[in-house]
C-alpha positions as YAML, in Angstrom:
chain: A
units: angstrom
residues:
- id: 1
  name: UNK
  ca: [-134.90, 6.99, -23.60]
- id: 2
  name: UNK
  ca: [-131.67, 6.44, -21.35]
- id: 3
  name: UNK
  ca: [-134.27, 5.86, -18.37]
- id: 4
  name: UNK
  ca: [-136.25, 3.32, -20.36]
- id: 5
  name: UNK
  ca: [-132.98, 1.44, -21.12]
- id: 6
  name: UNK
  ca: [-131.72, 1.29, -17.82]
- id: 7
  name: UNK
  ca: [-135.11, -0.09, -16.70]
- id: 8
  name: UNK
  ca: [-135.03, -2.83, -19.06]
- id: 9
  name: UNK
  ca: [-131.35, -3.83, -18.16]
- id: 10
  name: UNK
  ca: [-132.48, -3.98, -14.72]
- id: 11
  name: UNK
  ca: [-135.31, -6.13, -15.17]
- id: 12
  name: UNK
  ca: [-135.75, -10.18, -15.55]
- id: 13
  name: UNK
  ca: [-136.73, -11.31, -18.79]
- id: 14
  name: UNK
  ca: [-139.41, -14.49, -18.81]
- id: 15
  name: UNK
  ca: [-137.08, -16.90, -19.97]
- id: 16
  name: UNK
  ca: [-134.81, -16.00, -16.53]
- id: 17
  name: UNK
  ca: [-138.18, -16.17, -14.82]
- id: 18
  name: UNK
  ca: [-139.09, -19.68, -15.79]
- id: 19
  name: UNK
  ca: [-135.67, -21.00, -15.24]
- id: 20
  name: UNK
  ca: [-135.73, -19.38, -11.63]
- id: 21
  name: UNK
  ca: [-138.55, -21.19, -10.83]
- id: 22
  name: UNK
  ca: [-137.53, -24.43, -12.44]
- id: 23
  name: UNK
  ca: [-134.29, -24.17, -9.99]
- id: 24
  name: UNK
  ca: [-136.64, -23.48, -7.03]
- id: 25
  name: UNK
  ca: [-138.65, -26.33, -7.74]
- id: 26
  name: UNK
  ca: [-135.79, -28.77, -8.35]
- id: 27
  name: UNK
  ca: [-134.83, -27.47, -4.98]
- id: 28
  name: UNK
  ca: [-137.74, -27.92, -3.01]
- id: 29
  name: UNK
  ca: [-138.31, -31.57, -4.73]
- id: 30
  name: UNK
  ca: [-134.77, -32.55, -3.07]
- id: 31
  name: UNK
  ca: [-135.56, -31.11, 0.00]
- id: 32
  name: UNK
  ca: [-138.59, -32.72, -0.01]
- id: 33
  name: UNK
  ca: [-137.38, -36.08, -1.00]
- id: 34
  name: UNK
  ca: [-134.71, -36.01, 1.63]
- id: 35
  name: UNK
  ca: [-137.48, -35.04, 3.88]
- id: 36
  name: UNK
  ca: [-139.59, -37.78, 3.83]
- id: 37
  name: UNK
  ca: [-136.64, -39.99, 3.08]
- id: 38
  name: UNK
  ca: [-135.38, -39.31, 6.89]
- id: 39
  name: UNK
  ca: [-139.07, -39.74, 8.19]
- id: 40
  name: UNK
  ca: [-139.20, -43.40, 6.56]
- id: 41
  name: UNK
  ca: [-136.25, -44.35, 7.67]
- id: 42
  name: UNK
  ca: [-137.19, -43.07, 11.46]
- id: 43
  name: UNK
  ca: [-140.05, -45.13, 11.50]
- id: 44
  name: UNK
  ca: [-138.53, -48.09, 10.07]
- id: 45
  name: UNK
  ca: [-135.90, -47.88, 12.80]
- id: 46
  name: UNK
  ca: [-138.26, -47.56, 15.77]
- id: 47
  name: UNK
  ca: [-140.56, -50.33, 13.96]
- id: 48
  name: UNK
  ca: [-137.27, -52.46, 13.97]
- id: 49
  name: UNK
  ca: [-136.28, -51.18, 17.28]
- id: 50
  name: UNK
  ca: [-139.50, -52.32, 18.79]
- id: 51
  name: UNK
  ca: [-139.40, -55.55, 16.92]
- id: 52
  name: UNK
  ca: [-136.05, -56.52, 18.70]
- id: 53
  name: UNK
  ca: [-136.94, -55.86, 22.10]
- id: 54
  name: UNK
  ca: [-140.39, -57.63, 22.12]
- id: 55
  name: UNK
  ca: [-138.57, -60.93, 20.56]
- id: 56
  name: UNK
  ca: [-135.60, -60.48, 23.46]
- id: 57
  name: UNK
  ca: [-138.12, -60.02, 26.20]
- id: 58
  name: UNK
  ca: [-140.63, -63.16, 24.40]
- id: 59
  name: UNK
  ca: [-137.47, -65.30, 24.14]
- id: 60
  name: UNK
  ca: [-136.14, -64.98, 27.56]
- id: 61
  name: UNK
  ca: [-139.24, -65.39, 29.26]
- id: 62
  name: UNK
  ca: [-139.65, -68.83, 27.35]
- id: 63
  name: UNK
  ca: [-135.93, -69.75, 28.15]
- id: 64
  name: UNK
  ca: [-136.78, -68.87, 32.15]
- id: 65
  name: UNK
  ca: [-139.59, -70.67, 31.81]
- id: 66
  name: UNK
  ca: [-138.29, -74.06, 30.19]
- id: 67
  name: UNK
  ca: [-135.24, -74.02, 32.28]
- id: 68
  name: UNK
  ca: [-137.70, -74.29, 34.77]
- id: 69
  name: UNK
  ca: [-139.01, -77.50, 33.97]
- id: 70
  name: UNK
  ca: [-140.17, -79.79, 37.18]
- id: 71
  name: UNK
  ca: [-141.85, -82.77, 37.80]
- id: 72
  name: UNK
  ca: [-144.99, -83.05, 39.93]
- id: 73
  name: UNK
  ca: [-146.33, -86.43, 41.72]
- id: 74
  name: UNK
  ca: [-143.05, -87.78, 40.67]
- id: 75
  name: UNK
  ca: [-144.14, -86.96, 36.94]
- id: 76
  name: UNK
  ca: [-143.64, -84.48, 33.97]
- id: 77
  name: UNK
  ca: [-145.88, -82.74, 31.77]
- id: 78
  name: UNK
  ca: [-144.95, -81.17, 28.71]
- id: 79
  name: UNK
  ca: [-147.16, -81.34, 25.74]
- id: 80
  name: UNK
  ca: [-147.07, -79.71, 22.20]
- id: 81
  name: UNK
  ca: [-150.26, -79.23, 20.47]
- id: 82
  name: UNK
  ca: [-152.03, -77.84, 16.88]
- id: 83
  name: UNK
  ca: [-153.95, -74.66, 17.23]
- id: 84
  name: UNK
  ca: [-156.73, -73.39, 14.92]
- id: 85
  name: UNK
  ca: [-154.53, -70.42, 14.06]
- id: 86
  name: UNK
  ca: [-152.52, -70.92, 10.99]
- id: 87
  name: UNK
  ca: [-149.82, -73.32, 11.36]
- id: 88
  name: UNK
  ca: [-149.17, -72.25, 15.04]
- id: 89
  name: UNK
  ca: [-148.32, -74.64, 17.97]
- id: 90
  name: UNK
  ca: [-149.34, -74.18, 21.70]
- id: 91
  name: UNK
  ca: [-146.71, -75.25, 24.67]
- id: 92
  name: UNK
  ca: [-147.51, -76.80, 28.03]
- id: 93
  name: UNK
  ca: [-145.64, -77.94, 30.79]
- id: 94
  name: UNK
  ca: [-145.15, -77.41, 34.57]
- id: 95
  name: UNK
  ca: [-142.21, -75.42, 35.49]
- id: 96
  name: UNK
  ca: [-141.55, -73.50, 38.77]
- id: 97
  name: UNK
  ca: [-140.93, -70.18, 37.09]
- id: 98
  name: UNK
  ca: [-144.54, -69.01, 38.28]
- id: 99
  name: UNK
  ca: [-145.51, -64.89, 38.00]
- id: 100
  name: UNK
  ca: [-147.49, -63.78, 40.56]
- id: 101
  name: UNK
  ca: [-149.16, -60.14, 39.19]
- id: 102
  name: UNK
  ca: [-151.77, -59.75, 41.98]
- id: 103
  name: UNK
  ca: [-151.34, -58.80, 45.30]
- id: 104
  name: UNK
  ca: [-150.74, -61.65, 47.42]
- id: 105
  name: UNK
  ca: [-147.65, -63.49, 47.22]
- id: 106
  name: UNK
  ca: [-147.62, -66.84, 45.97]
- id: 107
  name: UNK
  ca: [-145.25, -69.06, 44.83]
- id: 108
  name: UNK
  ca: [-144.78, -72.84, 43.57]
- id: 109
  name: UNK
  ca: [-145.01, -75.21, 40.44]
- id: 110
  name: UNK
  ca: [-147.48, -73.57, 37.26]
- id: 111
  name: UNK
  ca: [-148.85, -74.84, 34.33]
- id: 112
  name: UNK
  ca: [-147.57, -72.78, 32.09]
- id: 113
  name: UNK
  ca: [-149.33, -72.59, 28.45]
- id: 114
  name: UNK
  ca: [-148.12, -70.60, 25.32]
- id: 115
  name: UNK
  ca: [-150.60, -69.92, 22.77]
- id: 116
  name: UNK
  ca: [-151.13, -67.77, 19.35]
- id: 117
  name: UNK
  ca: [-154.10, -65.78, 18.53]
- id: 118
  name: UNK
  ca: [-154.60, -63.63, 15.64]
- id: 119
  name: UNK
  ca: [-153.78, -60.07, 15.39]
- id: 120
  name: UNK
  ca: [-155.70, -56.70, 14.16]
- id: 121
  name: UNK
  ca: [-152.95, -56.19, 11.04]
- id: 122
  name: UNK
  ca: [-153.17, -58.87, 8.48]
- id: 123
  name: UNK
  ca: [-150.76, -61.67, 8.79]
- id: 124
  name: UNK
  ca: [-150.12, -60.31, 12.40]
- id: 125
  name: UNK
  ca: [-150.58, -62.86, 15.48]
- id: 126
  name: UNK
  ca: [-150.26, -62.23, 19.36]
- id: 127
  name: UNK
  ca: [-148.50, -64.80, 21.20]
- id: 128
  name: UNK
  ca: [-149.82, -64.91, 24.88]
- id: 129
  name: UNK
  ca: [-148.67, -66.84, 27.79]
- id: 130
  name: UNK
  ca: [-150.32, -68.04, 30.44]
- id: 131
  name: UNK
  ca: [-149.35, -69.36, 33.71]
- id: 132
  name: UNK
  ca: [-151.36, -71.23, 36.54]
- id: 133
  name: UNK
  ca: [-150.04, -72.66, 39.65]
- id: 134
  name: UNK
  ca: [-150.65, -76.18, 39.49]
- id: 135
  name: UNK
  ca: [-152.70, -78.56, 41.96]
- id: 136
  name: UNK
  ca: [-152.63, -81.94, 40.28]
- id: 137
  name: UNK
  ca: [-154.97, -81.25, 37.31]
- id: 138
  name: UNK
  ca: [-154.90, -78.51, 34.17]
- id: 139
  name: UNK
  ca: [-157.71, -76.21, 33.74]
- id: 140
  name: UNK
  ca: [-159.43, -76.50, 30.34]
- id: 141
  name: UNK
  ca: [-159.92, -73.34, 29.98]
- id: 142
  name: UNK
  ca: [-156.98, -71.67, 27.52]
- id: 143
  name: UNK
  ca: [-158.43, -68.48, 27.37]
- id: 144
  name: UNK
  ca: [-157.05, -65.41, 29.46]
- id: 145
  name: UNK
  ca: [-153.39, -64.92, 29.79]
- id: 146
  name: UNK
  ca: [-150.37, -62.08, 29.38]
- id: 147
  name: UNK
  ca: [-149.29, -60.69, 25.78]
- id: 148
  name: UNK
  ca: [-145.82, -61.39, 25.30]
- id: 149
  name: UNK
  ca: [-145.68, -60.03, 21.60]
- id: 150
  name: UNK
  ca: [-147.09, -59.08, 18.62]
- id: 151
  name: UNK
  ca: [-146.63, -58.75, 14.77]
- id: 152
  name: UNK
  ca: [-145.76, -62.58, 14.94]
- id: 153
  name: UNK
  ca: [-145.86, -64.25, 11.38]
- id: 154
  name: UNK
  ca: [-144.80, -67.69, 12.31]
- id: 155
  name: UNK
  ca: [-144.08, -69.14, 15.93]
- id: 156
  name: UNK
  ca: [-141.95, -72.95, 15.43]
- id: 157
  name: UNK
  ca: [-140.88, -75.15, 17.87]
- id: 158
  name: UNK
  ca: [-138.23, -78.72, 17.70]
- id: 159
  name: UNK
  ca: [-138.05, -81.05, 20.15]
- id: 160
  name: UNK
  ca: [-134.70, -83.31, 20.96]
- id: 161
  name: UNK
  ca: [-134.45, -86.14, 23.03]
- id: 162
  name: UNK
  ca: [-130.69, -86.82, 24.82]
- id: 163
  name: UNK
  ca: [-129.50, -88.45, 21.87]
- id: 164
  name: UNK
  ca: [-130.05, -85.36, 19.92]
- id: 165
  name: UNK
  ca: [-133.28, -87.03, 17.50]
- id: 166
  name: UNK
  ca: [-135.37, -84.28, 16.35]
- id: 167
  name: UNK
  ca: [-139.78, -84.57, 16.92]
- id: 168
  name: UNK
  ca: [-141.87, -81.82, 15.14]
- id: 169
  name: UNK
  ca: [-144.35, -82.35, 18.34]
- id: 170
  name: UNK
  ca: [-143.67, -83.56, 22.30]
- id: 171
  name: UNK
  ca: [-146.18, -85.52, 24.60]
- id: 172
  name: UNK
  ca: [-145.03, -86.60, 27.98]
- id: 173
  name: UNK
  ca: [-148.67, -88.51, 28.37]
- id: 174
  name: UNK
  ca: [-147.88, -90.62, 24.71]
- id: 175
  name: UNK
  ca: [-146.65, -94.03, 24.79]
- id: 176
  name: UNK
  ca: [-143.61, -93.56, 22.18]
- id: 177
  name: UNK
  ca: [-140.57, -94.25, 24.39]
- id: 178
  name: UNK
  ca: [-138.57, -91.29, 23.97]
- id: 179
  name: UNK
  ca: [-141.42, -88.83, 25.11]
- id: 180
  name: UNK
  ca: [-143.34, -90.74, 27.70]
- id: 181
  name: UNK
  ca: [-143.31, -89.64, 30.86]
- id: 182
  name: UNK
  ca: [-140.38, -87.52, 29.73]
- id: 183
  name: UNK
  ca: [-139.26, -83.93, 28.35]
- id: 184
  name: UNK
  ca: [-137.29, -82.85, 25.83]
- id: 185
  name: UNK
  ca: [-133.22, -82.18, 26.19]
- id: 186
  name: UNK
  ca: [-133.46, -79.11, 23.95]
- id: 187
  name: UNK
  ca: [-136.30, -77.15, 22.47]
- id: 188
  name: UNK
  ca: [-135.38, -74.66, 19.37]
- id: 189
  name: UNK
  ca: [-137.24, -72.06, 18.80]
- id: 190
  name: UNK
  ca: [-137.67, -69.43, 15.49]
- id: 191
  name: UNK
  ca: [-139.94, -66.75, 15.82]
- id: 192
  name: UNK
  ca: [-140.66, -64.86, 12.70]
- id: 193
  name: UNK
  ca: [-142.25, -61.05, 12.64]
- id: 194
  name: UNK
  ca: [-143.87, -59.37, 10.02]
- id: 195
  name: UNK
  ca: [-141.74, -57.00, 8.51]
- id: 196
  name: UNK
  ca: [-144.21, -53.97, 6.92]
- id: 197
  name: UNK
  ca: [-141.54, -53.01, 4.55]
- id: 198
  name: UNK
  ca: [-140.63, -56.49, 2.91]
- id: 199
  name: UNK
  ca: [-143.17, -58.89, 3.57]
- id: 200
  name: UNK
  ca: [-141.27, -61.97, 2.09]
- id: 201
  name: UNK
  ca: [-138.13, -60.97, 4.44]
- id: 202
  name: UNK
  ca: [-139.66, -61.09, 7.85]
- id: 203
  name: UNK
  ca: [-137.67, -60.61, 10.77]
- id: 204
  name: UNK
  ca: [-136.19, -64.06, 12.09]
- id: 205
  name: UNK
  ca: [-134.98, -64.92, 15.36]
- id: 206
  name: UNK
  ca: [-133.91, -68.56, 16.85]
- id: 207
  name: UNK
  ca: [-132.67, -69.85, 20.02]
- id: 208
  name: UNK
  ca: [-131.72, -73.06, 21.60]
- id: 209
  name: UNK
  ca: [-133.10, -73.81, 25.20]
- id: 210
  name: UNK
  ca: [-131.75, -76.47, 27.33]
- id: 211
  name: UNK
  ca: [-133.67, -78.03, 30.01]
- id: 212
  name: UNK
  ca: [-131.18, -79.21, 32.93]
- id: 213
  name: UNK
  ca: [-134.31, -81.39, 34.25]
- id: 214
  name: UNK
  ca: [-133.57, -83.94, 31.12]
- id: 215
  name: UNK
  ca: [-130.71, -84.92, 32.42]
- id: 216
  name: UNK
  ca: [-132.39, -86.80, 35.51]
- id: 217
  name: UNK
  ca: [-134.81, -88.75, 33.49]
...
């Protein structure tokens, strides 16, 4: 009889069982949650992280590129245009910031074109830029071309002449007096990406580019 009672004041009893496992569970539910809390927030980051350098490396490539701005024959040509893609514009103009990826060197004025095309995720677009040395005449074809960046949701553009009046659109070749034959003072740009978390709250970034060419028209 003593043995039996030791036994049984040694043992657990099912109510010290259950609440054993209910503190092992609420345990492992934390640990858990914490878990994949840190894994979210690690992709997030390098999602973001990724998001920032492809707009700095889109954005100073266009601001290289506009500051570039030149005339050829005596003449500029910088022309804004609607796309099929959304509400996306497309950029030419001649500029002597020309990349050269092959193997023989070359060097001079390019037509170079930006343009939007849509992307595998949904509301995801590539914008691609493409860049042609120039000979007196565009190509047609607007095909082809370097990927800048991706996970674009909206690409916009403003154009200001050198008394600071703002144009949704630029033609150099149109006969409205502030535009012919001429190029914009300053070009804004906003470039928004998709953000996968928030849709609604994508990620926004804007510059200002001069173009020191306006200023000997």
């Amino acid at each position: 009889m003593r043995n039996m009672k030791i036994l049984k004041r040694n043992g657990f009893t099912l109510i010290e069982i259950l609440i054993a496992i209910f503190i092992l569970a609420t345990v492992l539910t934390t640990v858990y949650a914490a878990y994949t809390g840190t894994f979210k927030l690690v992709k997030y980051t390098r999602s973001s992280d990724d998001i920032y350098s492809m707009a700095r490396t889109a954005i100073n490539r266009m601001t290289e590129d506009m500051e570039s701005v030149c005339k050829y024959g005596g003449s500029f040509e910088f022309v804004s245009g609607e796309i099929e893609t959304g509400d996306f514009m497309e950029l030419s103009f001649l500029s002597s910031s020309h990349l050269n990826f092959g193997d023989e060197r070359s060097s001079g004025i390019a037509m170079i074109n930006y343009s939007v095309v849509k992307g595998d995720a949904e509301d995801s677009h590539i914008l691609k830029r493409r860049d042609e040395l120039y000979h007196g005449e565009a190509t047609e074809e607007n095909e082809g071309g370097y990927i800048l960046c991706d996970g674009l949701q909206s690409l916009t553009y403003k154009f200001y002449d050198g008394s600071e009046v703002e144009y949704d659109s630029w033609n150099s070749g149109s006969d409205l007096k502030a535009q012919k034959d001429k190029i914009p003072a300053i070009v804004f740009i906003r470039m928004d990406f998709v953000n996968l978390n928030t849709r609604d709250k994508p990620y926004s970034f804007m510059t200002k580019v001069f173009l020191p060419m306006a200023k000997n028209q």
